[in-house]
C-alpha positions in Angstrom: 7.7 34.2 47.3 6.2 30.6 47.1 8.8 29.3 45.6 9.5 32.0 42.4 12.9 32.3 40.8 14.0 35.3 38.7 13.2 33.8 36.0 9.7 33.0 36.8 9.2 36.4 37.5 10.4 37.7 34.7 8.2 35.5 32.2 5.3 36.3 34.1 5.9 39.8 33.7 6.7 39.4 29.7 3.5 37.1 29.2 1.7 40.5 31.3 3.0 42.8 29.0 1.9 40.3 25.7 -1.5 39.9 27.1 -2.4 44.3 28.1 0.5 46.0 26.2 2.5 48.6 27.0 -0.4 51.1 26.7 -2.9 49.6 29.1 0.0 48.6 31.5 -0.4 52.3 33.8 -3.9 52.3 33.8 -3.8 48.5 35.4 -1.2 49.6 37.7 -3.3 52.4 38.9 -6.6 50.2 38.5 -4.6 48.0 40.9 -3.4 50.6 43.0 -6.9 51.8 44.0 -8.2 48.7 44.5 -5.4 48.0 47.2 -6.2 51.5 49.2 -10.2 51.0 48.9 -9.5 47.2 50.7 -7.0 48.9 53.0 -9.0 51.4 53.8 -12.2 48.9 54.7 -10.4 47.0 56.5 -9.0 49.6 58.9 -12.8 50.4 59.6 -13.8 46.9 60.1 -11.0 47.0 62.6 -11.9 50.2 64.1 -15.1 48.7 64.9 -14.3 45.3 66.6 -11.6 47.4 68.5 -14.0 50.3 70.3 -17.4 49.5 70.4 -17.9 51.1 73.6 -16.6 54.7 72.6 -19.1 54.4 68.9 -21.6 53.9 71.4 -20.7 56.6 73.5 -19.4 58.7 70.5 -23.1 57.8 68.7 -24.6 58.9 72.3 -23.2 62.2 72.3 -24.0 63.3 68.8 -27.9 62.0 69.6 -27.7 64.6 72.9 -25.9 67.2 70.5 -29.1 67.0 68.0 -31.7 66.1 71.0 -30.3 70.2 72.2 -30.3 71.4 68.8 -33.8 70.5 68.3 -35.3 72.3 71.4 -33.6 75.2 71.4 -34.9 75.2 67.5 -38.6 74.9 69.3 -37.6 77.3 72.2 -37.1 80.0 69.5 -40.1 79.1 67.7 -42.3 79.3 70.9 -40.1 82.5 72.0 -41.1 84.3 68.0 -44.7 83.0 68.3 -45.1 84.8 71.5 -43.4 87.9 70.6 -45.8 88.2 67.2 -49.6 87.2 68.1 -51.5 86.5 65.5 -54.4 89.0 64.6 -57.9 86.9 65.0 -60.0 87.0 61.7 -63.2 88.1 62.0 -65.9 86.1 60.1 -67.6 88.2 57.4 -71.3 88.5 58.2 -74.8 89.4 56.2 -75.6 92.8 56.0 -79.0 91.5 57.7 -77.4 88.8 60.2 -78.7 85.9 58.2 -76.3 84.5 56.6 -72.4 83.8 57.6 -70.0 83.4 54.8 -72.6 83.1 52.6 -74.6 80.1 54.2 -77.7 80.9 55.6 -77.6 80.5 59.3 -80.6 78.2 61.8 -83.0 80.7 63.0 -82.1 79.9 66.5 -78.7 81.9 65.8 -80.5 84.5 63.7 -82.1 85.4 66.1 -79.3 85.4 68.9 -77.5 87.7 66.4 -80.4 90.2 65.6 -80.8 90.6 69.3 
């Protein structure tokens, strides 16, 4: 250890305990503690991906087909319901007299194509 006796050590570890106290002590251990697994933890995934590039990419490839099929059979079904279920046409309420269409009075060129 760089050159650390026992005793070193030891009054490191004494002027630690002076400087927290014997109450903050555990939670600095496990403050410590989580900090190690969090960096041990990134840097197994900064290895993983310098290591494998070639199966993210084919890893990322596969899920992208996975959702690609998801996605048109979601379609499929939608076409498939659409089909099964056609939509009633709404008719347009007219005039009692033909003049008018919702309403709006209508060019006498269709008046009289609807009179007729």
């Amino acid at each position: 250890m760089a050159g650390l006796g026992t005793s070193e050590i030891l009054i490191i570890l004494l002027v630690v305990l002076l400087l927290f106290g014997s109450t903050k002590l555990p939670q600095l251990a496990r403050s410590l503690g989580k900090s190690a697994r969090i960096l041990k933890a990134e840097t197994k995934g900064l290895r993983d991906d310098d290591e494998d590039p070639a199966q993210q990419a084919q890893t990322e490839a596969a899920k992208a087909q996975a959702d690609a099929a998801h996605a048109k059979a979601q379609a499929d079904q939608a076409a498939q319901q659409s089909y099964q279920q056609p939509q009633p046409q709404r008719q347009l309420p007219r005039g009692a007299d033909g003049t008018t269409l919702n309403g709006v009075p209508l060019p006498e060129a269709d008046r009289d194509r609807r009179t007729s």
